[in-house]
MARMARMI-816127 format. One line per field, with one value per residue (C-alpha): z, x, y; residue number from 1. Coordinates in steps of 0.02 Angstrom, whole numbers, plus 50000, padded with zeros to 5 digits. Layout:
<pts>
Z <- Z	... .
X <- X	... .
Y <- Y	... .
num <- NUM	... .
</pts>
This chain:
<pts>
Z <- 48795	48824	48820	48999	49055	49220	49279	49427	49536	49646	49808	49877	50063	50167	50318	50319	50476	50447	50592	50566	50671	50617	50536	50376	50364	50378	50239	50121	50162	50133	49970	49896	49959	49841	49690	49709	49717	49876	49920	49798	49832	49770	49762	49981	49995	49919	50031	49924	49772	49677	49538	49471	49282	49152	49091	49265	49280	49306	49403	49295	49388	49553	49710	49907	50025	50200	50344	50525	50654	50806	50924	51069	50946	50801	50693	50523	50427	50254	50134	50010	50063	50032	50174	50070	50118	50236	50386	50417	50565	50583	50704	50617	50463	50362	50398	50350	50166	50140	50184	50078	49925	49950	49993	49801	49728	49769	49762	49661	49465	49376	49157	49069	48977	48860	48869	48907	48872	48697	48767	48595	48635	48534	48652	48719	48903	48883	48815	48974 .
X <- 48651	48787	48979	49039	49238	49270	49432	49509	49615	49701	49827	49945	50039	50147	50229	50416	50524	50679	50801	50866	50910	50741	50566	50616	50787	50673	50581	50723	50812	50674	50614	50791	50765	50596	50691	50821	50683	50749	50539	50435	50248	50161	49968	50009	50017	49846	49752	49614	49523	49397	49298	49266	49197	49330	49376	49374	49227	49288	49187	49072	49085	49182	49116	49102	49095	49064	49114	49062	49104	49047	49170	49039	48922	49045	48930	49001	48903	48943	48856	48854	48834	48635	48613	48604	48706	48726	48770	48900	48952	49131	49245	49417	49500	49445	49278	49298	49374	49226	49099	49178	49204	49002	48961	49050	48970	48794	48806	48955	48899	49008	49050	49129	49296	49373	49459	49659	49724	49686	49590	49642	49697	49853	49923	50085	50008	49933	50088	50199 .
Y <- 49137	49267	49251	49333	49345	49307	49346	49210	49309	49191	49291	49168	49224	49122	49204	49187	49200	49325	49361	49558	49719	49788	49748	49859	49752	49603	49630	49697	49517	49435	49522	49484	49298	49290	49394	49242	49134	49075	49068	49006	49019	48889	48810	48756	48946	48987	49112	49150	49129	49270	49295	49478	49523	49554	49667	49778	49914	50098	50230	50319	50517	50577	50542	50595	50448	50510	50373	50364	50234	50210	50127	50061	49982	49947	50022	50064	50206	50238	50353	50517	50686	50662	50541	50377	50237	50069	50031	49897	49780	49818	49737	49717	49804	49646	49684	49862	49828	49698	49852	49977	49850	49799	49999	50023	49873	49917	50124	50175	50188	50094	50080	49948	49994	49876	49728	49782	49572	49485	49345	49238	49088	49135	49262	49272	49307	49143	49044	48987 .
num <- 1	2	3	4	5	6	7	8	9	10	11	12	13	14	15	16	17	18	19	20	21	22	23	24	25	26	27	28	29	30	31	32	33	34	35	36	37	38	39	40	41	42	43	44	45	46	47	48	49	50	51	52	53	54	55	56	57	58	59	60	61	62	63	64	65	66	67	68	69	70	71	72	73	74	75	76	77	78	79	80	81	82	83	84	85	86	87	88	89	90	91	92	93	94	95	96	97	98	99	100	101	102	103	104	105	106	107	108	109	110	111	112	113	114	115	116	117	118	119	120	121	122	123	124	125	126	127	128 .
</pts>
């Protein structure tokens, strides 16, 4: 058998009511709140949980991706310049990041680069 890395990528979000003049002075008050650690996020606040190979896989050569959606149907085209591609459902902006990151999973060449963490269990990133 083979010895993989997986890294766990966990994104936690909790929406956090701020009165203020404007949205942008919302979120500055609120950022300095979470510097202060006046908000803590904690496992409650989990919003999702991934898996993706380790270390991260770089493209391999540039690339054209052409997109066309179609509004009535919610059709969601994407392909190269030759014609090659998929065609997506897409009804929300969710649904249009999940058909771009499959579109680059299954078409995009990708290459391997090396590891940027030590993965010894001695490493400081590992010591809390």
């Amino acid at each position: 058998m083979k010895l993989y890395n997986v890294e766990v990528v966990e994104t936690l979000s909790r929406v956090v009511e701020q009165q203020a003049n404007s949205y942008e002075e919302a979120e500055e008050l609120v950022s300095a709140r979470y510097s202060n650690e006046e908000i803590v996020l904690d496992y409650n606040d989990l919003d999702d949980t991934s898996y993706k190979p380790y270390p991260s896989q770089e493209l391999k050569k540039s690339f054209n991706i052409n997109v066309d959606f179609n509004k009535n149907t919610k059709d969601l085209w994407i392909g190269n310049e030759n014609g090659s591609g998929a065609k997506y459902k897409c009804n929300t902006s969710q649904d249009l990041e999940i058909a771009i990151k499959s579109y680059l999973d299954n078409y995009i060449e990708l290459e391997t680069v090396k590891p940027e963490k030590n993965l010894s269990k001695k490493s400081k990133d590992y010591e809390r």
